[in-house]
N, C-alpha and C positions, 0 to 999 in steps of 0.2 A: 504493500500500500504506500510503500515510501514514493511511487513515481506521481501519486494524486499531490504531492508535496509539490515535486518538481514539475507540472502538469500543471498547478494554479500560481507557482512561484516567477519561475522563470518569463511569463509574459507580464505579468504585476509589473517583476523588477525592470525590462524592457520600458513598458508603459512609462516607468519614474525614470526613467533615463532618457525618453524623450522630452516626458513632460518638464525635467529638470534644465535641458539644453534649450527649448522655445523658452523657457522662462527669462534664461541669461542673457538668449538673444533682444527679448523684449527690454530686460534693461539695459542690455546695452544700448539700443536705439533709443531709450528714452534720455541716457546721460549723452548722446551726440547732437540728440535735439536741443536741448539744453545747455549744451558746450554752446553748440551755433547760434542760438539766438542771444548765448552771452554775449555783454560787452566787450571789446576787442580790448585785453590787456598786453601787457609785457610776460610773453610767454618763456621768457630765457631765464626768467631768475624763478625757482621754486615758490609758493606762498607756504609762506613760516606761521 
């Protein structure tokens, strides 16, 4: 009965591995949208 484990496991953990990677994706677009419509600073020195 061990393969009803791996049977409902392995496409679960699939499923959160996709859903994990759109997730990233989405914030990343949302910190580039937000870069771009920032104000244009002095990108060369670090903010402390």
């Amino acid at each position: 009965m061990w393969y009803f484990a791996w049977l409902l496991g392995l496409p679960l953990a699939a499923a959160f591995a996709v859903l994990n990677a759109m997730w990233y994706e989405l914030m990343d677009d949302e910190a580039k949208k937000l870069a771009a419509s920032a104000p244009a600073t002095d990108r060369r020195r670090p903010s402390r």
